[in-house]
C-alpha positions in Angstrom: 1.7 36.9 -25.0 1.5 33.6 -27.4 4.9 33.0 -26.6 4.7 33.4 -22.9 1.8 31.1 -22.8 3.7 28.9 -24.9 6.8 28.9 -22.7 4.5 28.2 -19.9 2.7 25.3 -21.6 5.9 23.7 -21.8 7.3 24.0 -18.8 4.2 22.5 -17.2 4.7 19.6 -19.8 8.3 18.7 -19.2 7.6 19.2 -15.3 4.7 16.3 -15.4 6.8 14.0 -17.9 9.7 14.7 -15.4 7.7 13.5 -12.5 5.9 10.7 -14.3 8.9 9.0 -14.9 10.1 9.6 -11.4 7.2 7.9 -10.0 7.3 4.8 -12.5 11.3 3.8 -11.2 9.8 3.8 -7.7 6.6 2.2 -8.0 6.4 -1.6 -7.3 10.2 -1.2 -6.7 10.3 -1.2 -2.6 7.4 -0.5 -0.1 6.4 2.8 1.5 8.6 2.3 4.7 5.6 2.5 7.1 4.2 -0.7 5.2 6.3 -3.7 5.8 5.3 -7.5 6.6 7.0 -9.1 9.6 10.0 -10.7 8.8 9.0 -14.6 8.3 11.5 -17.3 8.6 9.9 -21.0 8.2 6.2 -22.0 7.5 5.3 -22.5 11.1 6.4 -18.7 11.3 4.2 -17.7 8.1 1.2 -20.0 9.5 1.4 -17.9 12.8 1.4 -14.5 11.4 -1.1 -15.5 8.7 -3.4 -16.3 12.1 -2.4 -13.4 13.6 -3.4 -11.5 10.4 -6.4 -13.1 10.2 -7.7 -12.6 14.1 -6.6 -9.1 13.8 -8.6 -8.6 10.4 -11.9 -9.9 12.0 -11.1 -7.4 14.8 -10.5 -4.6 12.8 -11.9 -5.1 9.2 -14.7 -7.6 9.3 -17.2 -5.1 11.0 -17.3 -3.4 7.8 -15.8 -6.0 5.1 -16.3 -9.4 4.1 -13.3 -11.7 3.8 -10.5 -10.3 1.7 -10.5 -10.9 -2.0 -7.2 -11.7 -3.7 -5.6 -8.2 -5.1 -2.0 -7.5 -5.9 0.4 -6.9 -2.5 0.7 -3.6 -4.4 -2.7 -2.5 -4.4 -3.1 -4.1 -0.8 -0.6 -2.1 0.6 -2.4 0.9 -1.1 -5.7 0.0 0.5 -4.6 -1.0 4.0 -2.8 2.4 3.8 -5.9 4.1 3.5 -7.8 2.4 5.7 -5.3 2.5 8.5 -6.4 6.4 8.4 -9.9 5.9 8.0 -10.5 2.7 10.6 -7.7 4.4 13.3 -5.6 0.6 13.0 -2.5 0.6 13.8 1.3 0.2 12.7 1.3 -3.7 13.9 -2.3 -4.0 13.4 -1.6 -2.6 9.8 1.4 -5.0 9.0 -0.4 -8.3 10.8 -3.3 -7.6 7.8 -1.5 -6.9 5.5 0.6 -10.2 5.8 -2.7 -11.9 5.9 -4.2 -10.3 3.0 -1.1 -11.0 0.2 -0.2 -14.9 1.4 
């Protein structure tokens, strides 16, 4: 009985190690692939979809939020990702913000 409980003590170890370390190669690596910013090719471009960003957060986010505070794209993406969900945004609506809310 020790043994078996043992056995399955380690399994259940090696299994989470296994996946921890599969999760820390990805993370911060690439985006989710439902989570990318549009593609910006000048400054004029960037200012345009910042604006874009911006009208579409007050739209969207500002019924509920105050202006955005500065957090890592990472931990954006992860929060946008959860509001899209919550708030019903969507996939453009989603990218516009998130653009706005990392530059």
């Amino acid at each position: 009985m020790k043994i078996r409980l043992a056995m399955f003590a380690g399994i259940v170890a090696l299994t989470s190690v296994v996946y921890a370390a599969k999760s820390a190669k990805t993370d911060g690596v690439t985006s989710p692939p439902n989570v990318t910013v549009p593609a910006v090719t000048n400054s004029e471009d960037a200012g345009s979809v910042r604006a874009e960003g911006e009208k579409r957060f007050r739209a969207n986010c500002s019924r509920c939020h105050a202006a955005p505070h500065k957090f890592p794209p990472r931990m954006m993406r992860t929060f946008i990702r959860h509001m899209r969900v919550r708030a019903t945004i969507t996939d453009e609506d989603m990218r516009y913000i998130l653009a706005y809310m990392t530059q």
